[in-house]
C-alpha positions in Angstrom: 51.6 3.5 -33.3 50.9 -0.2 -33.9 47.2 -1.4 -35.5 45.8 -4.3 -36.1 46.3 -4.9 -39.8 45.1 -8.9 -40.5 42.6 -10.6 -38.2 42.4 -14.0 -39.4 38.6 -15.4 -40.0 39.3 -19.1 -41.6 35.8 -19.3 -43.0 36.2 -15.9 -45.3 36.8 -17.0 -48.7 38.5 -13.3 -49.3 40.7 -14.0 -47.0 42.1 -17.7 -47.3 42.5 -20.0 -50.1 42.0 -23.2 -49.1 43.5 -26.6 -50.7 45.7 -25.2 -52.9 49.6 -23.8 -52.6 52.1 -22.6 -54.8 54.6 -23.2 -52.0 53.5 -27.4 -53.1 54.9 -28.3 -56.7 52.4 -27.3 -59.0 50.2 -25.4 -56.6 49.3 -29.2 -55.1 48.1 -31.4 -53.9 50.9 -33.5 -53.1 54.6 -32.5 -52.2 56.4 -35.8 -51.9 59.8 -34.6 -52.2 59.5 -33.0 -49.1 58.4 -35.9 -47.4 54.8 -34.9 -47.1 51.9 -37.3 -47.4 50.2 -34.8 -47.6 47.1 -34.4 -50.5 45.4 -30.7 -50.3 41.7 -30.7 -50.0 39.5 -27.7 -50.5 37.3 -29.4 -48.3 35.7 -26.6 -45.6 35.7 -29.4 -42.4 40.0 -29.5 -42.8 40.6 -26.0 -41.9 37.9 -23.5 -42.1 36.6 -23.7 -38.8 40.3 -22.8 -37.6 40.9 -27.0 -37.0 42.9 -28.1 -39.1 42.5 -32.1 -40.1 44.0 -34.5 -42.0 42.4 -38.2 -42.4 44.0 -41.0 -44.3 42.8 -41.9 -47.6 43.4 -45.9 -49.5 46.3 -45.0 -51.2 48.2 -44.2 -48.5 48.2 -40.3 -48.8 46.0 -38.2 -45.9 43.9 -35.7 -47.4 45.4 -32.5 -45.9 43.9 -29.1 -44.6 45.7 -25.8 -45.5 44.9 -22.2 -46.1 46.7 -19.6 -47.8 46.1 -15.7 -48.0 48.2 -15.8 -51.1 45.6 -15.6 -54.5 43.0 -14.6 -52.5 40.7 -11.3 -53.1 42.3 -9.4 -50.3 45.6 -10.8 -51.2 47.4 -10.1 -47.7 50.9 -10.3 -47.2 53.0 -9.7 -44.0 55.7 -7.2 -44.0 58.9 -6.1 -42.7 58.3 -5.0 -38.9 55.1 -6.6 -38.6 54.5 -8.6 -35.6 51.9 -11.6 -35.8 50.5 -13.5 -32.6 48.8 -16.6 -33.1 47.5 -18.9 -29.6 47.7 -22.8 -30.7 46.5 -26.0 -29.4 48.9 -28.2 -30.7 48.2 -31.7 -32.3 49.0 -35.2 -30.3 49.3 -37.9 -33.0 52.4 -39.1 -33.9 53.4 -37.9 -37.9 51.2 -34.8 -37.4 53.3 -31.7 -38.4 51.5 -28.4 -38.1 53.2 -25.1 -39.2 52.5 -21.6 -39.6 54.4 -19.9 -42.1 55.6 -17.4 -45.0 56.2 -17.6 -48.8 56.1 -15.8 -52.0 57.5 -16.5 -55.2 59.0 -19.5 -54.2 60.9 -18.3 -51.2 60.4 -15.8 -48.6 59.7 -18.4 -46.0 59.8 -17.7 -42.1 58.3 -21.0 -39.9 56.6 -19.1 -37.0 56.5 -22.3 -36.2 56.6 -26.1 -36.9 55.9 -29.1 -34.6 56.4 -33.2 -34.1 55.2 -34.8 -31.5 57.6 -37.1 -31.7 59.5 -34.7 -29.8 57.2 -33.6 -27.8 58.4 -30.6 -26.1 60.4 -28.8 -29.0 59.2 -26.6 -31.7 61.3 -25.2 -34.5 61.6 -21.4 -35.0 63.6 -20.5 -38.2 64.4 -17.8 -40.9 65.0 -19.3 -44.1 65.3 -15.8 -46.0 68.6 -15.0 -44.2 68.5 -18.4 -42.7 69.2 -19.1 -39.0 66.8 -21.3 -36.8 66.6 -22.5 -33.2 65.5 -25.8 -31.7 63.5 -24.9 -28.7 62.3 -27.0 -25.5 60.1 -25.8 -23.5 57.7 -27.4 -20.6 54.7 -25.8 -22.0 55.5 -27.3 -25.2 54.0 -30.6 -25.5 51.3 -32.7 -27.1 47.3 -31.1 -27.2 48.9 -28.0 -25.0 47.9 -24.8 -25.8 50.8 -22.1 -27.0 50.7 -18.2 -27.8 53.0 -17.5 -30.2 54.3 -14.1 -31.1 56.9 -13.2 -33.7 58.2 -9.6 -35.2 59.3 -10.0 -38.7 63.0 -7.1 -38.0 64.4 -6.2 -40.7 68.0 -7.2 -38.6 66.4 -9.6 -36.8 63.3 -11.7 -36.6 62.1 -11.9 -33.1 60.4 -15.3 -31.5 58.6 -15.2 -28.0 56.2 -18.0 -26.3 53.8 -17.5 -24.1 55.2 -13.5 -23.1 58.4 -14.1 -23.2 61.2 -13.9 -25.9 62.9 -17.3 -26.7 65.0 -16.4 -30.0 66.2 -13.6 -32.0 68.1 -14.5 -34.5 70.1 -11.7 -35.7 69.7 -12.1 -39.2 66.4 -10.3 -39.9 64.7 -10.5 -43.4 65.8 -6.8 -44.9 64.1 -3.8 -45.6 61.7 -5.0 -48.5 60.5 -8.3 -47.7 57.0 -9.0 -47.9 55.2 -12.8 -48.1 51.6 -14.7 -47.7 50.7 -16.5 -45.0 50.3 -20.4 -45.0 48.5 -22.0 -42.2 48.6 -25.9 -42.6 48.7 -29.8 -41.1 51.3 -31.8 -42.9 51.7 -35.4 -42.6 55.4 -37.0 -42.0 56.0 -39.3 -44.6 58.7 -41.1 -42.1 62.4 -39.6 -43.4 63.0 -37.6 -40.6 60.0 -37.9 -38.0 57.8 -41.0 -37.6 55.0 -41.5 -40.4 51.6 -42.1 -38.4 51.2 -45.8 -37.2 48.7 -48.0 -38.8 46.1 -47.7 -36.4 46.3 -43.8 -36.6 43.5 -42.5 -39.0 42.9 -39.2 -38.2 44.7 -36.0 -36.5 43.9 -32.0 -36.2 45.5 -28.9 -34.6 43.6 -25.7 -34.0 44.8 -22.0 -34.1 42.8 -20.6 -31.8 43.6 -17.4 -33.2 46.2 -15.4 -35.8 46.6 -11.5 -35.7 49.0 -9.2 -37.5 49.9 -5.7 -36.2 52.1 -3.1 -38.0 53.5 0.1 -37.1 51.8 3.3 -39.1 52.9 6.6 -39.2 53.6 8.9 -41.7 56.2 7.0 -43.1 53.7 3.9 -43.6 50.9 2.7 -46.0 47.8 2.8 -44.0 46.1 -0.1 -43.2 43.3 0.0 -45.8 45.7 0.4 -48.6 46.2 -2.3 -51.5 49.1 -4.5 -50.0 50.3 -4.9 -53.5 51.5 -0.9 -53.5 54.8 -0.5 -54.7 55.2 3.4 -54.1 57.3 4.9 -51.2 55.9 4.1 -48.4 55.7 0.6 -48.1 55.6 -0.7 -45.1 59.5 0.8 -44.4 60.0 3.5 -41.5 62.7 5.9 -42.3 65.3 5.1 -39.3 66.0 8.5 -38.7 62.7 9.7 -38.2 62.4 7.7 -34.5 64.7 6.4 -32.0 64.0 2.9 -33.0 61.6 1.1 -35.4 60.2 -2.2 -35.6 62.2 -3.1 -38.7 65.4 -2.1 -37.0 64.9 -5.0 -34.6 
């Protein structure tokens, strides 16, 4: 049985931490060896409302929306067989790189998805924990469209689909006890492998329209109420001879 585990409400401060990453050097603001401009602000109007804006600033940096569940009360982290589905309206300016994603503990990252318009119909899907990735085009990819999004996090294979319909699975999977935060951000391309923004560009947003996170509970699993910090034996991992097949056997 699948159930809704994580419903994603931008403005709850027990859900989301805003401004503030320890996936950024430091926890923030900047991250400059990764060519971000990129300067985290805790400000509400970059990414509580579920837009998420960036505006340049004098000295050249933008300040930057993000939120992250990591640090937060509830402290939510996606786990092994769960399946999150998230509907996008994609940004249009030039330097504008939106992503959802994963981390923990300096690793544990899985891109649902990043984005440049630049290349206007691709979006890149990968699994840097047992890293493989894919380069996708698509004709409903493209600047200010809207996407649903839908990934399963398989313990042999994490599973992409767009709009209905699986696009990559990449075989690889992220193991039995993997568990990470979620990160939902705009970056800004500093210009060493996409296009900075032009001079006359001073703003930019994308929106998630929505983010959701089921999970499959049985006897075998933590139910959804429990602290998602529990290290005890049933964590989040079916025993694969109790079924046919399991979400983490993907």
């Amino acid at each position: 049985m699948s159930a809704v585990v994580f419903t994603a409400d931008f403005a709850s401060e027990r859900q989301w931490v805003a401004g503030r990453s320890w996936a950024y050097p430091g926890g923030g603001p900047t991250n400059r060896g990764d060519n971000k401009l990129d300067y985290l602000t805790a400000d509400p109007s970059y990414s509580r409302t579920g837009t998420f804006r960036a505006t340049r600033r004098p000295d050249g940096l933008w300040d930057t929306g993000l939120l992250t569940t990591e640090g937060s009360a509830d402290g939510f982290m996606v786990r092994t067989g769960d399946r999150l589905d998230a509907r996008v309206r994609l940004p249009a300016e030039v330097g504008a790189w939106p992503a959802i994603w994963t981390w923990r503990d300096g690793d544990n990252e899985v891109d649902v998805f990043e984005y440049h318009p630049d290349n206007p119909d691709l979006l890149e899907l990968t699994n840097h924990v047992r890293p493989a990735n894919r380069y996708l085009r698509d004709r409903t990819v493209r600047p200010g469209g809207i996407v649903d999004l839908s990934v399963t996090f398989g313990r042999r294979s994490v599973v992409w689909s767009l709009n209905g319909k699986q696009v990559f699975a990449d075989g690889q999977g992220v193991g039995r006890e993997w568990r990470a935060y979620l990160i939902v951000n705009l970056s800004v391309c500093a210009g060493r492998y996409h296009p900075a923004p032009g001079p006359a560009t001073t703003k930019m947003s994308y929106e998630v329209k929505s983010l959701v996170v089921y999970r499959t509970l049985d006897r075998y699993s933590i139910p959804a109420s429990d602290d998602q910090d529990h290290d005890g034996e049933g964590d989040g991992d079916t025993d694969a001879t109790s079924r046919e097949t399991s979400p983490e056997e993907v």
